[in-house]
TORPA-937767 format. One record per residue (C-alpha): x negated, y, z negated; residue number from 1; residue in one letter. Coordinates in Angstrom, 1 decimal. Example, Ala and Ser with C-alpha at 12.3 -4.5 7.8 and 13.67 -1.06 7.14 Angstrom:
% residues 2
[volum [-12.3, -4.5, -7.8], 1, 'A']
[volum [-13.7, -1.1, -7.1], 2, 'S']
//
This chain:
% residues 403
[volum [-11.7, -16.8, -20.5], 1, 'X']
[volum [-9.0, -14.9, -22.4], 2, 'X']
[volum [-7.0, -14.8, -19.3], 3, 'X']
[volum [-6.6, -18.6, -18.7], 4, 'X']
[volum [-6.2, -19.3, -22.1], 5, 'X']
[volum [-3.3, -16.6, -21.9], 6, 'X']
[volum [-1.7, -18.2, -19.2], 7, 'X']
[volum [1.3, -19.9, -19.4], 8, 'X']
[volum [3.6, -18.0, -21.0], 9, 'X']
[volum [3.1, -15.0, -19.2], 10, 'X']
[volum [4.3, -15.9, -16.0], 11, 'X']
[volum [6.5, -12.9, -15.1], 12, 'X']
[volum [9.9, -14.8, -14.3], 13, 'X']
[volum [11.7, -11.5, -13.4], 14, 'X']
[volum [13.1, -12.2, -9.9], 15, 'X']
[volum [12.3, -8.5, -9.1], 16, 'X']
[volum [10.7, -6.9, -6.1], 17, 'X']
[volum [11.5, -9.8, -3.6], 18, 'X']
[volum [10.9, -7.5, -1.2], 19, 'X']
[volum [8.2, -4.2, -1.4], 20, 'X']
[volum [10.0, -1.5, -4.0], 21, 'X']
[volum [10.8, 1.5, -2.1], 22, 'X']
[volum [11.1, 5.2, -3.3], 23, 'X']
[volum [9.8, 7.8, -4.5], 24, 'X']
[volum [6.9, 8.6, -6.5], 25, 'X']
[volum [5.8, 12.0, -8.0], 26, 'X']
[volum [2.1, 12.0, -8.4], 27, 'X']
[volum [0.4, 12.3, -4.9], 28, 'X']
[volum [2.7, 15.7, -4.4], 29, 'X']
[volum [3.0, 17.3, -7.7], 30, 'X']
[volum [0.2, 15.5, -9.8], 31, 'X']
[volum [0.0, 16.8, -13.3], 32, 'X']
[volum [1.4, 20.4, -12.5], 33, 'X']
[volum [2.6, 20.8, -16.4], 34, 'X']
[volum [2.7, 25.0, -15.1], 35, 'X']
[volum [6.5, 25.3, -15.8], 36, 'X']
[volum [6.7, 28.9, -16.7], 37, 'X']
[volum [4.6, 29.8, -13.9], 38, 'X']
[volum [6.0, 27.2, -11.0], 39, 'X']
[volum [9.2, 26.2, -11.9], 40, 'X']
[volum [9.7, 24.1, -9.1], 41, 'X']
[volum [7.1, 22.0, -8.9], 42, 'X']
[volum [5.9, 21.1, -12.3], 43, 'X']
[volum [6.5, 18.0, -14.1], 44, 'X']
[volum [10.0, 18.1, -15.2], 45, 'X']
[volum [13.2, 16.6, -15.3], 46, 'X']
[volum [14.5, 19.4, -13.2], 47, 'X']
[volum [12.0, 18.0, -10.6], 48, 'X']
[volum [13.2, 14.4, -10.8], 49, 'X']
[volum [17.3, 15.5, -10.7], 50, 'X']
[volum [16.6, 17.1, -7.9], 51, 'X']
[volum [15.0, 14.3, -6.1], 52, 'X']
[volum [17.1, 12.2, -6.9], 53, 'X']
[volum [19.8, 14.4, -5.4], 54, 'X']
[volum [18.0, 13.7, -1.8], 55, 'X']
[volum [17.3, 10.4, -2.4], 56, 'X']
[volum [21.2, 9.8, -3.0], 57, 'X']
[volum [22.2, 12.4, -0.2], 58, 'X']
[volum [20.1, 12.8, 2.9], 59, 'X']
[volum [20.2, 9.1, 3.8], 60, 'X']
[volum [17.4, 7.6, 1.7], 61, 'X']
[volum [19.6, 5.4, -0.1], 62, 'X']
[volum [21.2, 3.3, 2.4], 63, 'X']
[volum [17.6, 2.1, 3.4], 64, 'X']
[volum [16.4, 1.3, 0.8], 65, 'X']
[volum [14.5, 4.1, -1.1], 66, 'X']
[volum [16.2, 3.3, -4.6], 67, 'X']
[volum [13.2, 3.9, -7.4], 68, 'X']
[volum [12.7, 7.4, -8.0], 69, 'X']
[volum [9.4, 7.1, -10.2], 70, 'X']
[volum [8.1, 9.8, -12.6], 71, 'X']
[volum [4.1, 9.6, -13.1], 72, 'X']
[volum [1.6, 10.8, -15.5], 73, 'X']
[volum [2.1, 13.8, -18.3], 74, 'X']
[volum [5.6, 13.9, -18.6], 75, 'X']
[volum [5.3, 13.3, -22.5], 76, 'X']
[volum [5.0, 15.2, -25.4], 77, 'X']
[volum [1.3, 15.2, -26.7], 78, 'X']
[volum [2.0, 12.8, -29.5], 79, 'X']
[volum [3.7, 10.3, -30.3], 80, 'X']
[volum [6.7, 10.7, -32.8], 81, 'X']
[volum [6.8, 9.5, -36.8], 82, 'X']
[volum [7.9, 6.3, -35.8], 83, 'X']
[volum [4.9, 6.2, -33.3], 84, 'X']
[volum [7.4, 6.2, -30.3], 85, 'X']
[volum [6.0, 8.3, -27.4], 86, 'X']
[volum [8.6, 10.8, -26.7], 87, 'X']
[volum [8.9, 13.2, -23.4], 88, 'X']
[volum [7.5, 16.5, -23.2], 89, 'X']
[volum [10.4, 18.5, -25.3], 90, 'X']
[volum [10.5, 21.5, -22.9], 91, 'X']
[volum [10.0, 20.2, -19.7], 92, 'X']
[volum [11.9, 16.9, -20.6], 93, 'X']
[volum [14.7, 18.5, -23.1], 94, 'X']
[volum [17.3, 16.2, -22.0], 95, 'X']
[volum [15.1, 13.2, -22.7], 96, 'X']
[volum [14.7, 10.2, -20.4], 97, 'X']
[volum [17.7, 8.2, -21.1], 98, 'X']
[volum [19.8, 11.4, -19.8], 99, 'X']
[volum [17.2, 11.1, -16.7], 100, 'X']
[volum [18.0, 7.1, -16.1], 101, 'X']
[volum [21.9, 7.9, -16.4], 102, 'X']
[volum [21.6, 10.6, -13.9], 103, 'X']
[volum [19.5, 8.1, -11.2], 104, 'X']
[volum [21.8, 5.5, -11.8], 105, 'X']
[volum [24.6, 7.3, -11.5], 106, 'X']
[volum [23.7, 7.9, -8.1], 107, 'X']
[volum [23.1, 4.5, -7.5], 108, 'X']
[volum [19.4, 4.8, -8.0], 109, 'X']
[volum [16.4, 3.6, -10.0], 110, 'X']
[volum [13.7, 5.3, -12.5], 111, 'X']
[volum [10.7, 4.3, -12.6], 112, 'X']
[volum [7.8, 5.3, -15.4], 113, 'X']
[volum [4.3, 5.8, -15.9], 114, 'X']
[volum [2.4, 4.2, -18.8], 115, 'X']
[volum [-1.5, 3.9, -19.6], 116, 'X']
[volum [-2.8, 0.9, -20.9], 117, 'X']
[volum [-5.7, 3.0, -23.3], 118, 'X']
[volum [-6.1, 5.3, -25.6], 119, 'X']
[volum [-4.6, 8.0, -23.3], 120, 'X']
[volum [-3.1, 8.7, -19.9], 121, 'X']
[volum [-5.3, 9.4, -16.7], 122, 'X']
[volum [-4.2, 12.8, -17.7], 123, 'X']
[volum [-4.8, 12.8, -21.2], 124, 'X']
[volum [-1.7, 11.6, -23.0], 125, 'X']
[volum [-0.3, 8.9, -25.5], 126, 'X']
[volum [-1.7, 5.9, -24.0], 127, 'X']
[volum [-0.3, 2.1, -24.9], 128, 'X']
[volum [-3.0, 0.8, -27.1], 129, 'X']
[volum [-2.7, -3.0, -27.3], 130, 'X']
[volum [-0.6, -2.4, -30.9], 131, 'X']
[volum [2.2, -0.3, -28.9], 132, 'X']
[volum [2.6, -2.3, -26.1], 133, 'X']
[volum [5.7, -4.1, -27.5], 134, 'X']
[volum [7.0, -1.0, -28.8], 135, 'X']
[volum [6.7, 1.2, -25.6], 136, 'X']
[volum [8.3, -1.6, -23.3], 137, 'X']
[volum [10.9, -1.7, -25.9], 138, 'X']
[volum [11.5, 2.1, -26.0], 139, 'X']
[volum [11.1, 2.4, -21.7], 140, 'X']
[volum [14.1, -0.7, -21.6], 141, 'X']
[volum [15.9, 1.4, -24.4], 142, 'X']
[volum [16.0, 4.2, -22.1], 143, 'X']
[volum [16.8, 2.6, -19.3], 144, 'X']
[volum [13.9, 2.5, -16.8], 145, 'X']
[volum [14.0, 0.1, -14.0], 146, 'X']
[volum [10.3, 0.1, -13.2], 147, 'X']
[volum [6.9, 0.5, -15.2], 148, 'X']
[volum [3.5, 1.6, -13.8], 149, 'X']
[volum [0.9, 1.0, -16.1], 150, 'X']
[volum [-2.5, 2.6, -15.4], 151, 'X']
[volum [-6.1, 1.7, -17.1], 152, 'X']
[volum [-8.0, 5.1, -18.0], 153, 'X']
[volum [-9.2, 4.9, -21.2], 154, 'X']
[volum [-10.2, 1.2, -22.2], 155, 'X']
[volum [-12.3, -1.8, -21.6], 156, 'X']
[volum [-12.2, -4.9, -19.3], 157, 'X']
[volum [-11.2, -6.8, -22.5], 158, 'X']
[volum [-8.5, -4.4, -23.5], 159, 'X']
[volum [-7.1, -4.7, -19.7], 160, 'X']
[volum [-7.1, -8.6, -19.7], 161, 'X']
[volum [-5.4, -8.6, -23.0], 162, 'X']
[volum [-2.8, -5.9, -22.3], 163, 'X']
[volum [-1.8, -6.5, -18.8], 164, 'X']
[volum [-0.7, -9.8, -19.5], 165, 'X']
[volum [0.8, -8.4, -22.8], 166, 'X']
[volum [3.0, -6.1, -21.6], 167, 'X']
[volum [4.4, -8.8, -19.0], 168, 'X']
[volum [5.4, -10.7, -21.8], 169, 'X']
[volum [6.8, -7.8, -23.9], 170, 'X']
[volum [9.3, -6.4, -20.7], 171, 'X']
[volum [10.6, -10.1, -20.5], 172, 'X']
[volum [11.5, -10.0, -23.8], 173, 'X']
[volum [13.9, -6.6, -23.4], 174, 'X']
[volum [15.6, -8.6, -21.3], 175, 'X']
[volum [16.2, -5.8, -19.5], 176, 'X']
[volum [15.0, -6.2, -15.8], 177, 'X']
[volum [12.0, -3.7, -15.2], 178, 'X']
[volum [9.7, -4.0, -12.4], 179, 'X']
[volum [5.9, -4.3, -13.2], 180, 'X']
[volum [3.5, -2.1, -11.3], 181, 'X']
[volum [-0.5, -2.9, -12.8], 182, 'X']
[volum [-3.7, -0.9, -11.9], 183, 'X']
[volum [-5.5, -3.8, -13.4], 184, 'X']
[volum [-7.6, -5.2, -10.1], 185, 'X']
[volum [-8.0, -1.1, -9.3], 186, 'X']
[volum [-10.2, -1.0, -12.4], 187, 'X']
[volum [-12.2, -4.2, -11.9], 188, 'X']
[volum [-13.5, -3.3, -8.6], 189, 'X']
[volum [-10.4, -5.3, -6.7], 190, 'X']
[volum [-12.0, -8.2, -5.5], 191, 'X']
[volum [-13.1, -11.9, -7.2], 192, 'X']
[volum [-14.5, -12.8, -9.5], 193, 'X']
[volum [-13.7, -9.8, -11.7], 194, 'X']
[volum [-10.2, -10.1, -10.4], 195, 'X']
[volum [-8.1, -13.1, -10.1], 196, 'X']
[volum [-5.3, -13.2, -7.7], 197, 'X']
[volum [-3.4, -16.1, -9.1], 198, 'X']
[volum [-3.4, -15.0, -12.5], 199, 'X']
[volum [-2.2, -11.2, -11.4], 200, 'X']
[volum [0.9, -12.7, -9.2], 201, 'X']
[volum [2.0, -14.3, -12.2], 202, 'X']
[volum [2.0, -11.3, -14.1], 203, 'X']
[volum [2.5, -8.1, -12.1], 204, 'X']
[volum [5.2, -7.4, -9.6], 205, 'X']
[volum [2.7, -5.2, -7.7], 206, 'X']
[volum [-0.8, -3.9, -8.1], 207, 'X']
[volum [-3.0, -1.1, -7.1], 208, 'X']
[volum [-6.1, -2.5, -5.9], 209, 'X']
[volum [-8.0, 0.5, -4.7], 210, 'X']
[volum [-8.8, 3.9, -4.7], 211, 'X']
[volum [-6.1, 6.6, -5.5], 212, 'X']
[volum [-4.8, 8.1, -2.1], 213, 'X']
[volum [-5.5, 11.5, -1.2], 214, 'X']
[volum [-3.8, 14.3, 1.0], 215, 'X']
[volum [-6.3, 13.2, 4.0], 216, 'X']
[volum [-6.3, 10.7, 7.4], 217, 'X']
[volum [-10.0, 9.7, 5.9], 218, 'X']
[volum [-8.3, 8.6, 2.4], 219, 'X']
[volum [-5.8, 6.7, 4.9], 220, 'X']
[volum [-8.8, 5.0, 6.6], 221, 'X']
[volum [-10.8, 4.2, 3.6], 222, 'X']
[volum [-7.9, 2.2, 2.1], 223, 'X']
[volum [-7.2, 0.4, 6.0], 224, 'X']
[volum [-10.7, -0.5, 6.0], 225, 'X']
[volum [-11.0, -2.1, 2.7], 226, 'X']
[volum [-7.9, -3.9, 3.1], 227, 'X']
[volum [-8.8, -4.9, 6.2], 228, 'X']
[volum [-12.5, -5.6, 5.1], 229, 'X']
[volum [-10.8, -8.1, 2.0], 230, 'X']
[volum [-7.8, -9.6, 3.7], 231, 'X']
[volum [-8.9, -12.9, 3.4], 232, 'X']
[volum [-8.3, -12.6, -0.3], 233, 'X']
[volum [-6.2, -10.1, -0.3], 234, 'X']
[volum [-3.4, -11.2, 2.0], 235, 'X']
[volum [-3.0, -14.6, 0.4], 236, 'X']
[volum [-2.1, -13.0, -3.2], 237, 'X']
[volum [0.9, -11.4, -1.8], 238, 'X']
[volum [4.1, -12.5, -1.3], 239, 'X']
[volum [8.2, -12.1, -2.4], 240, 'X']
[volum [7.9, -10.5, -6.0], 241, 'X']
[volum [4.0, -9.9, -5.9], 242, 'X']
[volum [2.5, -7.4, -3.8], 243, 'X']
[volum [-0.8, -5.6, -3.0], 244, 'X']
[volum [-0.3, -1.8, -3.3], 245, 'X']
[volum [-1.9, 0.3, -1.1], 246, 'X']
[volum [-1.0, 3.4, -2.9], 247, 'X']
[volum [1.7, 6.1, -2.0], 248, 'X']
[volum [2.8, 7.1, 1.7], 249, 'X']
[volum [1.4, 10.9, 2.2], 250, 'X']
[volum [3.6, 11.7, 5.2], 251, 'X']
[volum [5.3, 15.1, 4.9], 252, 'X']
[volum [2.7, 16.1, 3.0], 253, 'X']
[volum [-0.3, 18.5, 4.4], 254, 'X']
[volum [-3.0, 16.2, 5.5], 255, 'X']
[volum [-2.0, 14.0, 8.5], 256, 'X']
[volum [-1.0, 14.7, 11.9], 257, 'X']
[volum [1.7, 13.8, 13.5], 258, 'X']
[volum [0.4, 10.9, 15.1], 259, 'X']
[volum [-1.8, 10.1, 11.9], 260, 'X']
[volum [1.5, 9.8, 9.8], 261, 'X']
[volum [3.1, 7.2, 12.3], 262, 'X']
[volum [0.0, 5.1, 12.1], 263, 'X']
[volum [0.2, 5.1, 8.1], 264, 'X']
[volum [3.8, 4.3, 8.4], 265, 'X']
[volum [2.7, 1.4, 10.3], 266, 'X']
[volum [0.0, 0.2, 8.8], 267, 'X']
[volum [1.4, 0.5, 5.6], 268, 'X']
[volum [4.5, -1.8, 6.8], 269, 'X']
[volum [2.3, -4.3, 8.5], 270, 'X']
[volum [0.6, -4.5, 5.1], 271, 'X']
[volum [3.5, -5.5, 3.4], 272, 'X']
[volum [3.3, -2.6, 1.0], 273, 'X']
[volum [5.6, -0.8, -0.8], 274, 'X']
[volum [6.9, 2.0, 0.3], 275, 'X']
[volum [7.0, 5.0, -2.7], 276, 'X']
[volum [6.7, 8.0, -0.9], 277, 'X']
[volum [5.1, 11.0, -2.3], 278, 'X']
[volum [6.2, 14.4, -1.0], 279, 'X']
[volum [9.1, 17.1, -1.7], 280, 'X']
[volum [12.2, 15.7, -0.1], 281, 'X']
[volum [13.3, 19.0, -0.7], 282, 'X']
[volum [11.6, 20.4, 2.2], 283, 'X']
[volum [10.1, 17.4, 4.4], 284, 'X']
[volum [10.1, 18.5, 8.1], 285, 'X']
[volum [12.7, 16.7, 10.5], 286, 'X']
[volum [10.1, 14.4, 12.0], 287, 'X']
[volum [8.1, 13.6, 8.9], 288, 'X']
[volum [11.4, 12.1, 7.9], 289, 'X']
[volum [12.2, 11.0, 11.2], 290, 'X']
[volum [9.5, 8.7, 10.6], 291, 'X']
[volum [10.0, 7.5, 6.9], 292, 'X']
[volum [13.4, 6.6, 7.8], 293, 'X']
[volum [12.9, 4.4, 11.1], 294, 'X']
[volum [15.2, 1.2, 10.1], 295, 'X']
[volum [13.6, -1.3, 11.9], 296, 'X']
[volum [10.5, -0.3, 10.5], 297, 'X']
[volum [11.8, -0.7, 7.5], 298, 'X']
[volum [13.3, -3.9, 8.4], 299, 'X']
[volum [10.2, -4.9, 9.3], 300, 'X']
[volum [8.6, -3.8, 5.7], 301, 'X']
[volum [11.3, -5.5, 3.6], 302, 'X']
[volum [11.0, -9.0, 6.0], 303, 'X']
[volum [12.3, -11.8, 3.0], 304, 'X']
[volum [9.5, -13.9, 4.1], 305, 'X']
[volum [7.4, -11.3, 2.4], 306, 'X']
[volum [4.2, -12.5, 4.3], 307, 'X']
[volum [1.0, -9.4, 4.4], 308, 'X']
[volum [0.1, -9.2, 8.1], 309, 'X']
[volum [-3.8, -9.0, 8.7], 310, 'X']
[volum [-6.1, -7.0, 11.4], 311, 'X']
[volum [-6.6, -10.0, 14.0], 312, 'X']
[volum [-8.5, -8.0, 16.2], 313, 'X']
[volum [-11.5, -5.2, 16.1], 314, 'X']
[volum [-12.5, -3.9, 19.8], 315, 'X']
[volum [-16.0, -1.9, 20.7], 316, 'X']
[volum [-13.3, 0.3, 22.6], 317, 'X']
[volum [-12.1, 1.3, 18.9], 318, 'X']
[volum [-9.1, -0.2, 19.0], 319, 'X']
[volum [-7.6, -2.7, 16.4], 320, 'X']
[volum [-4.7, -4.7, 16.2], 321, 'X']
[volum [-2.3, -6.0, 13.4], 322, 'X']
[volum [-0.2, -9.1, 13.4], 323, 'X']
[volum [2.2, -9.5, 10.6], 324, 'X']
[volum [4.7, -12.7, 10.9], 325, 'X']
[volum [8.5, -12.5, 10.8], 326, 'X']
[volum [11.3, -14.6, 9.6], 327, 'X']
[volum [13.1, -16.5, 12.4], 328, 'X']
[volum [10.0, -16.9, 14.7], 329, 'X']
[volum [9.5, -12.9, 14.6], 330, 'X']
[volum [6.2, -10.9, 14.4], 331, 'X']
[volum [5.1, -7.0, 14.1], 332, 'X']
[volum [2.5, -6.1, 16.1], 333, 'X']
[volum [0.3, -2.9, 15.7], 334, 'X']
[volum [-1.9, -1.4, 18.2], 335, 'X']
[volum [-3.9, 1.2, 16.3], 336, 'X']
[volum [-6.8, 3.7, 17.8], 337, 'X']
[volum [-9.2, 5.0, 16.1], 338, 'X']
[volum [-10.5, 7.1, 18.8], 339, 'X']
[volum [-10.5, 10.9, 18.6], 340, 'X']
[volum [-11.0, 11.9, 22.6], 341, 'X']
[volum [-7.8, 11.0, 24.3], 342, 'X']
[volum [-4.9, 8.5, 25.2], 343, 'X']
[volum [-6.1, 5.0, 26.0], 344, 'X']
[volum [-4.7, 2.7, 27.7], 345, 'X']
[volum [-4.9, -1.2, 26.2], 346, 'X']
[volum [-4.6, -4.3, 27.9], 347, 'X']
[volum [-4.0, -7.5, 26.3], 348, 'X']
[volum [-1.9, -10.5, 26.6], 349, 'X']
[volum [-0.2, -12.6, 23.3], 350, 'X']
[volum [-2.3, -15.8, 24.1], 351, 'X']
[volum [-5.7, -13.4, 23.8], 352, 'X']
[volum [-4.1, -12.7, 20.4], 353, 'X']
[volum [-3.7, -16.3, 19.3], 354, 'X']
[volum [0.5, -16.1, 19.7], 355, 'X']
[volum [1.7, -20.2, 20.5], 356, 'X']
[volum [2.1, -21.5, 23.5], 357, 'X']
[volum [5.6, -21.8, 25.4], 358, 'X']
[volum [7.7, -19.2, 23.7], 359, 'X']
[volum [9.1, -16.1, 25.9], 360, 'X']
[volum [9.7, -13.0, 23.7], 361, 'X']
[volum [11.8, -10.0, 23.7], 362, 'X']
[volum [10.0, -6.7, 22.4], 363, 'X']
[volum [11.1, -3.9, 20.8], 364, 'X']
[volum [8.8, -1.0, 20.8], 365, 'X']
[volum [9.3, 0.3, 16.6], 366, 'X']
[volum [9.0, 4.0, 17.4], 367, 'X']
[volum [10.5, 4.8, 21.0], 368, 'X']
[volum [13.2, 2.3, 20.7], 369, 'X']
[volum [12.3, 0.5, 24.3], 370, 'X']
[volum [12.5, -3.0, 24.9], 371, 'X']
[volum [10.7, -5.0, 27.0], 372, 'X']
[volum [12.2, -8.7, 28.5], 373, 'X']
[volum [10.8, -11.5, 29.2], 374, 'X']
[volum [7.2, -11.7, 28.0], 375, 'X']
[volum [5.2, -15.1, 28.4], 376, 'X']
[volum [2.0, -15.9, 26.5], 377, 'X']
[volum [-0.2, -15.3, 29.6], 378, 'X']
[volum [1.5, -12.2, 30.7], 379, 'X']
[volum [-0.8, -9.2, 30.8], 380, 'X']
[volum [0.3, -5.9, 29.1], 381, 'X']
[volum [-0.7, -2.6, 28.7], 382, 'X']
[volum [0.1, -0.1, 26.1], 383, 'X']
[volum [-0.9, 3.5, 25.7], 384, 'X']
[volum [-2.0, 4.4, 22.5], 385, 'X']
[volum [-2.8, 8.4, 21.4], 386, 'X']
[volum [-6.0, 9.0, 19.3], 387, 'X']
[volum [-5.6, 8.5, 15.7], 388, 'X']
[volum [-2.1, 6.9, 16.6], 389, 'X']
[volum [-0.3, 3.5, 17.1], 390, 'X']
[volum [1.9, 1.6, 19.4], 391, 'X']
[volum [4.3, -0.8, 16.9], 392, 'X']
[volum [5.8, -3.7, 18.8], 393, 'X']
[volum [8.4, -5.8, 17.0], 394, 'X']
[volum [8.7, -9.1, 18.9], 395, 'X']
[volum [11.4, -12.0, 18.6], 396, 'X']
[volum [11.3, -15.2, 20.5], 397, 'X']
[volum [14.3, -15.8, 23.1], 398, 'X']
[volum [13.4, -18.3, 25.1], 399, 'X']
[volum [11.1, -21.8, 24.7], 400, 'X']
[volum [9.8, -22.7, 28.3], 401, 'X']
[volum [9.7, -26.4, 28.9], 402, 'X']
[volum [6.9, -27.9, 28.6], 403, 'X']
//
C-alpha cells in the first residue's frame, strides 16, 4: 500500500543503463577478503580496484563496453564518521573514494558502489537506515560514483518498500547521474505479489531477483531454471533502463568448464543481463577472455531494443532453446544441452520454433564465426551441441520470398 501511494514521484527519470551495464564487479572473486596484511593482493582495497581498472582500460575491455568497475561490500571503516557520513576503511582505502573515482575516470571508466539498505551491510557494516539514505546518495554523488548497489540484509519488508523507492528519489536529486542497482525483489522471494514489476522499473535501473551466484555450473543452472521457470513475469519487466539481474558472470573463475562458461556467456546474453564480471583480470586465462570479449556477443547483449529473450523450447532429449529478438528483424538463438554423456546432434527447423513465414535468413554462428546462407522457415537444420555446452546462432533476415 505504501508503495502505490509512493508512486509518482519516484519514477527514476535517469536515462541510464539503456542498454545492460557492463563491468566489473568485485564480490563473487574476492568477497569480503578484508586479510590485507596477510593477502595483499586480493583483499578489499583500493589497490585492488586501481589495478583493475588498469585492465579494464588496457587489455581491450574498454572498447566493448566493460566501463563500471564496481567495488562491493566491506570496503568502509566500521563506523560512520561525527558527521554520521560512512567513510572507507582508512587503511585499506587511505586515499579515499573520490581519489578512487578520479583514477577510473581518468581512464575513461566508471565506479560503481555498494550500499545496504539496513542496519548493516551483508558483511556487517554501516548500513543506510532509512534516516541516511539522503545523506549517503549525497556523499556517493560527492565522491563521484557512477553506480550504486544497494543490498537488503538487515531490515524489514516495510523498511525495503520505503527505502528503495527513497533512495531513487534522493540520487535524482544529486543531480549527478548514478545508476541504480536494487536487491529489493531478491529479498521478497522475486516473484508477485510480494514483488511488483511495474513499480520496480520505475525505480531501479536493475535488480537482483534471485539467489547470489556461486563459483559452480549448478549455481549457473539454478538461476537458468528459475528464470526460465518465471519468464512470463519476468521477461515483461525488462527493458532499455530496467533490467533483471541474474547476478555476476563467474567465467575465469574456478568452477565452470570450458564449455559450461560459453553456455553462461550465452545464456546470460540471451537474458538480457548485465554483464559485471567477477574474476581477476589480472590473471584470466586466454580463452576465459576469449569468451567475455566475443563482440557480437556482446552486440547481441547490448541490442537498443533491450527486449529479454525467453526459453521457447524444453526437449525430453535435454535440450532447450532460447530465442531472444533483435532490432532490424534480427534474433539470437541458443541451443543449450543439458546432457552430460556426449555430443548431440539437434535437428530443427525455424517454423518448428514459431519464426514467421516468408523470410530467408543469414546466420552467423556467435562462437565459431561461420555463417550459413540462405535459410527458409521449412529448411531442416542440424547443430551439434557438446554436453553442458551451446550452439549460439545470431540470425538476420536477407531476403522476403514472395508470397
Amino acid at each position: 500500500l505504501a508503495l502505490s501511494l509512493a508512486l509518482p514521484s519516484v519514477a527514476l527519470e535517469n536515462g541510464l543503463a539503456l542498454t545492460p551495464p557492463m563491468g566489473w564487479l568485485s564480490w563473487e572473486r574476492f568477497r569480503c577478503n578484508v586479510d590485507c596484511q596477510v593477502d595483499p593482493r586480493n583483499c578489499i582495497s583500493e589497490m585492488l580496484f586501481f589495478e583493475m581498472a588498469d585492465r579494464l582500460a588496457e587489455d581491450g575491455w574498454r572498447e566493448l563496453g566493460y566501463e563500471y568497475i564496481n567495488i562491493d561490500d566491506c570496503w568502509s571503516a566500521k563506523h560512520r564518521d561525527a558527521e554520521g557520513r560512512l567513510v572507507p576503511d582508512p587503511e585499506r582505502f587511505p586515499s579515499g573514494i573520490k581519489a578512487l573515482a578520479d583514477y577510473v575516470h581518468a581512464r575513461g571508466l566508471k565506479l560503481g558502489i555498494y550500499g545496504d539498505l539496513g542496519t548493516l551491510t551483508c558483511g556487517g557494516y554501516p548500513g543506510t537506515t532509512l534516516d541516511h539514505v539522503k545523506q549517503d546518495a549525497q556523499t556517493f554523488a560527492d565522491w563521484g560514483v557512477d553506480m550504486l548497489k544497494l543490498d537488503g540484509c538487515y531490515s524489514s519488508a516495510k523498511e525495503q518498500a520505503e527505502g528503495y523507492p527513497e533512495m531513487a528519489k534522493a540520487l535524482n536529486a544529486t543531480g549527478r547521474p548514478i545508476v541504480y542497482s536494487c536487491s529489493w525483489p531478491a529479498y521478497q522471494g522475486g516473484l508477485p505479489p510480494k514483488v511488483n514489476y511495474t513499480i520496480l522499473a520505475k525505480i531501479c535501473n536493475l535488480w537482483r531477483n534471485y539467489d547470489d551466484i556461486q563459483d559452480s555450473w549448478d549455481s549457473v543452472l539454478s538461476i537458468v531454471d528459475w528464470f526460465s521457470a518465471n519468464q512470463d513475469v519476468l521477461q515483461p519487466a525488462a527493458g532499455p533502463g530496467h533490467w533483471n539481474d541474474p547476478d555476476m558472470l563467474i567465467i575465469g573463475n574456478f568452477g565452470l568448464s570450458y564449455e559450461q562458461s560459453r553456455s553462461q556467456m550465452a545464456l546470460w546474453t540471451v537474458m538480457a543481463a548485465p554483464l559485471l564480471m567477477s574474476t581477476d583480470l589480472r590473471t584470466i586465462s586466454p580463452s576465459a577472455k576469449e569468451i567475455l570479449q566475443n563482440r557480437l556477443m556482446i552486440q547481441i547483449n547490448q541490442d537498443p531494443l533491450g527486449i529479454q529473450g525467453r526459453r521457447i523450447v524444453k526437449e525430453k532429449s535435454h535440450i532447450e532453446v532460447f530465442l531472444r529478438p533483435l532490432s532490424q528483424g534480427a534474433s539470437a538463438l541458443v541451443f543449450f544441452s543439458r546432457r552430460t554423456d556426449r555430443p548431440f546432434l539437434y535437428t530443427s527447423s525455424l517454423a518448428k520454433l514459431q519464426f514467421p513465414e516468408g523470410i530467408v535468413y543469414e546466420i552467423q554462428d556467435v562462437y565459431s564465426g561461420k555463417i550459413i546462407t540462405g535459410l527458409k522457415r521449412e529448411d531442416s537444420f542440424s547443430v551439434v551441441i557438446n554436453p553442458s555446452g551451446v550452439v549460439m546462432w545470431y540470425l538476420y533476415p536477407v531476403a522476403r520470398l514472395a508470397q
